[in-house]
N, CA and C atoms as a LAMMPS dump frame, in Angstrom:
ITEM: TIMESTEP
0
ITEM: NUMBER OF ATOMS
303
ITEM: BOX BOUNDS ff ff ff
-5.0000000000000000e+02 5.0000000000000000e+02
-5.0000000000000000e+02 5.0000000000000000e+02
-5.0000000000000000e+02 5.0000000000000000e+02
ITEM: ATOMS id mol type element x y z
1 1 1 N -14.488 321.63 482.973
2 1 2 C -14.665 323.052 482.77
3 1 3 C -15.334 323.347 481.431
4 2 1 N -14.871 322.376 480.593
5 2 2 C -16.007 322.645 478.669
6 2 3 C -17.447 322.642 479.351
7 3 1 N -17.742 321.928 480.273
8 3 2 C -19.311 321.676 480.661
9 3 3 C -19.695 322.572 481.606
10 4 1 N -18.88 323.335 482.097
11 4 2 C -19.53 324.569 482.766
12 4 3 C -19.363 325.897 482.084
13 5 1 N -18.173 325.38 481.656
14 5 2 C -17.731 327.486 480.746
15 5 3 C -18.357 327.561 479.685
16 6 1 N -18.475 326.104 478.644
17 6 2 C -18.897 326.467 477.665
18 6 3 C -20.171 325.912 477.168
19 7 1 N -20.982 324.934 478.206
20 7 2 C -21.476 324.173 477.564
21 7 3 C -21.212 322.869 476.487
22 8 1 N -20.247 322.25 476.292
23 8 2 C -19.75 321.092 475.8
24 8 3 C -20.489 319.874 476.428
25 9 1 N -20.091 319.024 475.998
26 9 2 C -20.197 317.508 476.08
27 9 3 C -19.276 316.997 476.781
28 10 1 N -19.816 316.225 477.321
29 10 2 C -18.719 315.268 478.595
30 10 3 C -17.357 314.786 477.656
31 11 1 N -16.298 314.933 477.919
32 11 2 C -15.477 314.108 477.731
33 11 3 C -14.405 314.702 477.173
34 12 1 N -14.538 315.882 476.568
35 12 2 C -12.941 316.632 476.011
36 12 3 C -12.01 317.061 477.35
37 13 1 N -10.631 316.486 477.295
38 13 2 C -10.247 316.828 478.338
39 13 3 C -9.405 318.641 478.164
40 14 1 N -9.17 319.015 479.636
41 14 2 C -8.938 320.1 479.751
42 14 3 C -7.633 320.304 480.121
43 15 1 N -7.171 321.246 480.629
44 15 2 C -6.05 321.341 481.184
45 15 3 C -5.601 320.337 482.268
46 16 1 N -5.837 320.097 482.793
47 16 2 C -5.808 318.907 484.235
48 16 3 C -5.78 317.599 483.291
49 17 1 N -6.498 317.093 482.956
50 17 2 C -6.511 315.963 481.732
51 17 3 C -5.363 316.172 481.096
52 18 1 N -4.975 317.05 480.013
53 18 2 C -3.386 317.187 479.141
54 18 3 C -2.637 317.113 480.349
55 19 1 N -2.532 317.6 481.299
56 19 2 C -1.505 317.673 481.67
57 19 3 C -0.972 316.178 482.725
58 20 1 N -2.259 315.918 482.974
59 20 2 C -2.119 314.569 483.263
60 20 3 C -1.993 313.161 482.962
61 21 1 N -2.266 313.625 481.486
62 21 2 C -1.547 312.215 480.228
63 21 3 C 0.046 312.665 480.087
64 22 1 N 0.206 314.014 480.433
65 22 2 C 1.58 313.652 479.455
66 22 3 C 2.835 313.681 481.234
67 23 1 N 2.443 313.41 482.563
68 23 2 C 3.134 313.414 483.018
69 23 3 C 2.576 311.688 483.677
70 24 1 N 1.972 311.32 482.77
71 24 2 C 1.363 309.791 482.852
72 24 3 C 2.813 308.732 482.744
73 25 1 N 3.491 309.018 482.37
74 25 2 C 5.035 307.942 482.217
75 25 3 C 5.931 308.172 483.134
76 26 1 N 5.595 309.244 484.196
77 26 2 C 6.681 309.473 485.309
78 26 3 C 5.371 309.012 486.464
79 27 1 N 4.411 308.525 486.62
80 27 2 C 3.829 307.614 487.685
81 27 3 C 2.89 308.93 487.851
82 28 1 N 3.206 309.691 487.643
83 28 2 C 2.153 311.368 488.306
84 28 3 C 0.656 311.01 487.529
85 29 1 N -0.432 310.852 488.695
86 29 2 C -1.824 310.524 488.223
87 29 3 C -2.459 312.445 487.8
88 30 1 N -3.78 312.459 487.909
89 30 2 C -4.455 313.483 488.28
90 30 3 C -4.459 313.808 489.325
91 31 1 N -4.511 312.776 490.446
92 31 2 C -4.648 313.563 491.848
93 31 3 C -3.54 314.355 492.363
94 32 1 N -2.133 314.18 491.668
95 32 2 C -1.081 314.769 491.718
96 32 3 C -0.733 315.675 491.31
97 33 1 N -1.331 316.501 490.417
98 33 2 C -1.49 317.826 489.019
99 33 3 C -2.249 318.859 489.814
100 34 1 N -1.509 319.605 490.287
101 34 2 C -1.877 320.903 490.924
102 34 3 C -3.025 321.558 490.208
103 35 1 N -3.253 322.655 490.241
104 35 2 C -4.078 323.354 489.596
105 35 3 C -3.032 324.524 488.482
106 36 1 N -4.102 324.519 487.242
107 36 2 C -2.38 324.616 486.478
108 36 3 C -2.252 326.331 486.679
109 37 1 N -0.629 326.388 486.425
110 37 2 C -0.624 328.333 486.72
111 37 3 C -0.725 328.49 484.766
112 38 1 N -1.796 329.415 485.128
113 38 2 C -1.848 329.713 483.65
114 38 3 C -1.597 331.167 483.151
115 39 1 N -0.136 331.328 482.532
116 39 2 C 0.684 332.607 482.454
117 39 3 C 0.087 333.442 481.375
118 40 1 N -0.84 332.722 480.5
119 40 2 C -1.195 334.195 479.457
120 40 3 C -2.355 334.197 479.167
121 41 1 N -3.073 333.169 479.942
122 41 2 C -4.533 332.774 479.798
123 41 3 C -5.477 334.413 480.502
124 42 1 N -6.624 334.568 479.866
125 42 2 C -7.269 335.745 480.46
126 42 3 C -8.525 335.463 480.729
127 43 1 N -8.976 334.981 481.98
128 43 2 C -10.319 334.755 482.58
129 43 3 C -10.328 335.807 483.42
130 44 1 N -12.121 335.976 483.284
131 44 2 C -12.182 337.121 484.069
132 44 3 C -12.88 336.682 484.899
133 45 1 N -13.478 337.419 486.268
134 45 2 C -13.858 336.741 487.669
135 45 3 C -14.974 337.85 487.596
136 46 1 N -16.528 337.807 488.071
137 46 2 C -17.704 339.165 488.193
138 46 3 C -16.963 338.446 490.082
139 47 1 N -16.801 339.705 490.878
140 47 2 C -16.73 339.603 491.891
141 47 3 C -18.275 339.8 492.723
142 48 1 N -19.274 339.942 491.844
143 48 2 C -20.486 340.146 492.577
144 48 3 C -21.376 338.627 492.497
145 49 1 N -21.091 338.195 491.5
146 49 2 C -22.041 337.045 490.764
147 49 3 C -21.105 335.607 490.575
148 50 1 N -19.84 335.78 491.104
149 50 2 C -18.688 334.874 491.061
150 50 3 C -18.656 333.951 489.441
151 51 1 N -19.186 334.531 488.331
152 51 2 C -19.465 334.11 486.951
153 51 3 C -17.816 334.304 486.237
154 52 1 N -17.631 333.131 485.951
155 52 2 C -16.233 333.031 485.141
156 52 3 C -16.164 333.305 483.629
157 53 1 N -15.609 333.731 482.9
158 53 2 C -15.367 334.003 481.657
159 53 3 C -13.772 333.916 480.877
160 54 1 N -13.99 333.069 480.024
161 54 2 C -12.644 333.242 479.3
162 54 3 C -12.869 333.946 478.265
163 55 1 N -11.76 334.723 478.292
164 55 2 C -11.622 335.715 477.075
165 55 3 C -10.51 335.619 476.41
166 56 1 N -10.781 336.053 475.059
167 56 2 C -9.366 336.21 474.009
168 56 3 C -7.816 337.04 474.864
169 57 1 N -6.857 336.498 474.626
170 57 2 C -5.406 336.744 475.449
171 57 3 C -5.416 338.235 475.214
172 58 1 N -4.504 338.852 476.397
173 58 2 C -4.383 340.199 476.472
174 58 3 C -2.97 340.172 475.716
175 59 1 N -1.627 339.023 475.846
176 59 2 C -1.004 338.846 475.663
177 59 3 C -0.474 339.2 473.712
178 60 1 N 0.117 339.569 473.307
179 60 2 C 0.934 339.412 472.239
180 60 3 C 1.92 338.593 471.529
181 61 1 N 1.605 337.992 469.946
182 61 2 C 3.022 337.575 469.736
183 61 3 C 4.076 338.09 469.836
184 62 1 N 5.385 337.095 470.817
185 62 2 C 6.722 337.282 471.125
186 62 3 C 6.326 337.431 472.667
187 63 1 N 5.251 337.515 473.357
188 63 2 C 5.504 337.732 475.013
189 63 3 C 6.104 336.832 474.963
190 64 1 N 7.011 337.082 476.182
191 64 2 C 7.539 335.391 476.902
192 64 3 C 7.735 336.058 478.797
193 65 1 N 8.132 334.309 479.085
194 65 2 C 8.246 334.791 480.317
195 65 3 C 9.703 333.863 480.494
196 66 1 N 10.398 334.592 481.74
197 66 2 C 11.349 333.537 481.358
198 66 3 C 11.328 333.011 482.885
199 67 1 N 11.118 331.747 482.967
200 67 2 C 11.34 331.099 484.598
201 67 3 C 12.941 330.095 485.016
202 68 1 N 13.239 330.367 486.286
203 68 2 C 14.405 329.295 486.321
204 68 3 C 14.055 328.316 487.745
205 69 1 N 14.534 327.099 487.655
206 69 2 C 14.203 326.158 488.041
207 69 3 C 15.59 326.043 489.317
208 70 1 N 14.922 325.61 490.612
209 70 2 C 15.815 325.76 491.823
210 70 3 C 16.632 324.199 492.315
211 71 1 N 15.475 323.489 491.454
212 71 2 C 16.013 321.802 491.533
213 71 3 C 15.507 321.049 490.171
214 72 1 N 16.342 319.917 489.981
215 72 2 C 15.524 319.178 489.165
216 72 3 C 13.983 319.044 488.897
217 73 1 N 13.214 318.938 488.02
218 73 2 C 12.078 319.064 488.321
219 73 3 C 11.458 317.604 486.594
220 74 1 N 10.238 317.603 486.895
221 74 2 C 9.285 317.295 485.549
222 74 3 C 8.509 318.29 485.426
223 75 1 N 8.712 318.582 484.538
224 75 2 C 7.77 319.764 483.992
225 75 3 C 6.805 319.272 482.443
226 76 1 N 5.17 319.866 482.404
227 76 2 C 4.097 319.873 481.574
228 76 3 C 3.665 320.612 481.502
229 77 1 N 3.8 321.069 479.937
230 77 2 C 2.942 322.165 479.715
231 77 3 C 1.694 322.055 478.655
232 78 1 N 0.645 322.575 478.444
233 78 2 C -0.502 322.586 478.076
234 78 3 C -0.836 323.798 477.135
235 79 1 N -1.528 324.329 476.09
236 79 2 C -1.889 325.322 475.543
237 79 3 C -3.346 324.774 475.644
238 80 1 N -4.315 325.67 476.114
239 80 2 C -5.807 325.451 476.382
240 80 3 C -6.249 325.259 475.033
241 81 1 N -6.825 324.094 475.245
242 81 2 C -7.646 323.914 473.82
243 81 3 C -9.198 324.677 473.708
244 82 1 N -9.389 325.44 474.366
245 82 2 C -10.589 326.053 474.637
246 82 3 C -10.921 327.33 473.542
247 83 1 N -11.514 327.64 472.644
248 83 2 C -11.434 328.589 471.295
249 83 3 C -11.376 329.445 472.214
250 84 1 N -12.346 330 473.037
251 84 2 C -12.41 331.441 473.343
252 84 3 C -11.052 331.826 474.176
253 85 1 N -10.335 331.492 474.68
254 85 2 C -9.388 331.248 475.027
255 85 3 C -8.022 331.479 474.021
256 86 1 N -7.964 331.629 473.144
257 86 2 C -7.344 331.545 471.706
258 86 3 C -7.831 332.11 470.791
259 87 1 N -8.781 332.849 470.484
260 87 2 C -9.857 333.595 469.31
261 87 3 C -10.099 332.331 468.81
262 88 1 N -9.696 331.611 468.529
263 88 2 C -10.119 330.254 468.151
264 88 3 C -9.315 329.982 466.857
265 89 1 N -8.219 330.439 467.294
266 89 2 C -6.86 330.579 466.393
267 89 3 C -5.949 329.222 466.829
268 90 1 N -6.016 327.868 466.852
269 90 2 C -5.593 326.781 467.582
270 90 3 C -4.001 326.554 466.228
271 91 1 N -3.189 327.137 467.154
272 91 2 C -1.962 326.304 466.21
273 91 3 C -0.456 326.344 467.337
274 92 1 N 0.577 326.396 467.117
275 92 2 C 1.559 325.718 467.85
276 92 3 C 2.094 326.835 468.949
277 93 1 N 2.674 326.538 470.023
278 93 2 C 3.264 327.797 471.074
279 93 3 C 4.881 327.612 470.977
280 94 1 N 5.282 328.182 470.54
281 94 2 C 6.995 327.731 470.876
282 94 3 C 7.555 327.812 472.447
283 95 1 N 8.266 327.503 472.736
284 95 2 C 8.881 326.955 473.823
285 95 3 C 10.67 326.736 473.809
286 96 1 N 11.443 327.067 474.56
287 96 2 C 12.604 326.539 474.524
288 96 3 C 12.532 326.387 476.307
289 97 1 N 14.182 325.411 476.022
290 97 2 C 14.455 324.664 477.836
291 97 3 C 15.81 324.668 477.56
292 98 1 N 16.339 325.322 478.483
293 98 2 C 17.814 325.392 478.291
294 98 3 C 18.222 324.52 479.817
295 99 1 N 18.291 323.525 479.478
296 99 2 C 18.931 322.457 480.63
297 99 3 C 20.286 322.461 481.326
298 100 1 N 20.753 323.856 481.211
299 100 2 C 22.43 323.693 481.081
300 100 3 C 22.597 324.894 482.638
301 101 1 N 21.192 325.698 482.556
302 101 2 C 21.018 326.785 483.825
303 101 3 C 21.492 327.575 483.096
Protein backbone atom coordinates (compact mmCIF):
# COMPACT_ATOMS: atom_id res chain seq x y z
CA UNK A 1 0.00 0.00 0.00
CA UNK A 2 3.35 2.69 0.57
CA UNK A 3 3.65 1.90 -3.32
CA UNK A 4 0.30 2.73 -4.29
CA UNK A 5 -0.92 5.44 -1.65
CA UNK A 6 2.14 7.01 -1.40
CA UNK A 7 4.54 6.31 -3.78
CA UNK A 8 7.37 4.62 -1.61
CA UNK A 9 9.82 2.05 -2.32
CA UNK A 10 9.33 -1.59 -2.20
CA UNK A 11 9.80 -2.98 1.03
CA UNK A 12 8.45 -0.99 4.19
CA UNK A 13 6.03 -3.20 5.60
CA UNK A 14 2.44 -2.18 6.32
CA UNK A 15 -0.18 -3.16 8.34
CA UNK A 16 -0.54 -6.86 7.10
CA UNK A 17 3.36 -7.17 7.42
CA UNK A 18 3.33 -5.76 11.42
CA UNK A 19 0.80 -7.61 12.03
CA UNK A 20 2.11 -10.59 10.63
CA UNK A 21 5.59 -10.59 12.35
CA UNK A 22 4.21 -10.16 15.57
CA UNK A 23 1.60 -13.05 15.39
CA UNK A 24 4.75 -14.92 13.70
CA UNK A 25 5.43 -17.09 17.18
CA UNK A 26 1.87 -18.46 17.38
CA UNK A 27 2.42 -20.28 13.69
CA UNK A 28 -0.15 -17.43 12.10
CA UNK A 29 1.61 -16.62 8.52
CA UNK A 30 0.24 -13.66 6.28
CA UNK A 31 -2.11 -15.74 4.55
CA UNK A 32 -3.87 -16.01 7.87
CA UNK A 33 -4.13 -12.04 8.83
CA UNK A 34 -7.42 -10.89 7.81
CA UNK A 35 -7.66 -7.58 6.53
CA UNK A 36 -6.97 -5.34 9.48
CA UNK A 37 -10.23 -3.44 11.14
CA UNK A 38 -8.84 -0.15 11.45
CA UNK A 39 -10.80 1.78 14.39
CA UNK A 40 -9.42 5.39 14.10
CA UNK A 41 -7.71 5.30 10.88
CA UNK A 42 -9.46 7.94 8.28
CA UNK A 43 -9.30 6.96 4.57
CA UNK A 44 -11.41 8.36 2.36
CA UNK A 45 -13.04 6.44 -0.74
CA UNK A 46 -14.00 9.15 -4.30
CA UNK A 47 -17.01 6.86 -5.02
CA UNK A 48 -16.78 8.09 -8.67
CA UNK A 49 -12.98 7.53 -9.43
CA UNK A 50 -12.60 4.67 -6.65
CA UNK A 51 -9.15 6.92 -5.59
CA UNK A 52 -8.11 6.17 -1.95
CA UNK A 53 -6.75 8.71 0.40
CA UNK A 54 -5.44 8.70 3.84
CA UNK A 55 -6.00 11.48 5.85
CA UNK A 56 -4.97 12.95 9.24
CA UNK A 57 -7.40 11.10 12.20
CA UNK A 58 -10.78 12.58 12.84
CA UNK A 59 -10.25 10.97 16.16
CA UNK A 60 -8.95 12.82 19.43
CA UNK A 61 -6.61 12.35 22.30
CA UNK A 62 -8.35 10.03 25.00
CA UNK A 63 -10.87 8.37 22.23
CA UNK A 64 -11.04 4.85 23.12
CA UNK A 65 -13.05 2.08 22.23
CA UNK A 66 -13.73 -0.50 24.49
CA UNK A 67 -14.14 -4.23 22.95
CA UNK A 68 -14.86 -7.61 24.86
CA UNK A 69 -13.73 -10.83 23.77
CA UNK A 70 -16.38 -13.99 23.54
CA UNK A 71 -13.47 -16.70 23.65
CA UNK A 72 -9.94 -16.94 24.11
CA UNK A 73 -8.34 -15.33 21.38
CA UNK A 74 -4.50 -13.93 20.00
CA UNK A 75 -4.79 -10.70 19.45
CA UNK A 76 -2.25 -7.89 17.21
CA UNK A 77 -2.32 -4.73 17.10
CA UNK A 78 -0.57 -2.25 14.75
CA UNK A 79 -0.44 1.73 14.75
CA UNK A 80 0.02 2.63 10.87
CA UNK A 81 3.29 3.74 10.26
CA UNK A 82 2.08 5.76 7.37
CA UNK A 83 2.73 9.91 8.20
CA UNK A 84 -0.34 11.00 6.57
CA UNK A 85 -2.15 8.80 8.53
CA UNK A 86 -0.76 10.37 11.83
CA UNK A 87 0.08 14.15 10.73
CA UNK A 88 3.25 12.58 10.84
CA UNK A 89 3.26 12.79 14.55
CA UNK A 90 4.79 8.92 14.98
CA UNK A 91 5.01 8.20 18.81
CA UNK A 92 3.35 5.58 21.23
CA UNK A 93 -0.69 4.49 21.45
CA UNK A 94 -1.56 3.30 24.88
CA UNK A 95 -3.48 0.29 25.25
CA UNK A 96 -4.69 -1.70 28.26
CA UNK A 97 -6.07 -5.70 28.38
CA UNK A 98 -7.82 -6.60 31.24
CA UNK A 99 -7.61 -10.51 31.07
CA UNK A 100 -9.75 -11.09 34.08
CA UNK A 101 -13.32 -10.11 31.76
Amino acid sequence: MFELLYDEEEGRPGCEGNLAAALAPWGIGSDRVPIAFNIFMHVAVDGDTGRIEVRPPLSKAGDFIRLRAEMPLVVAMTACSAGQSNNFSYKPIDFYIDSNG
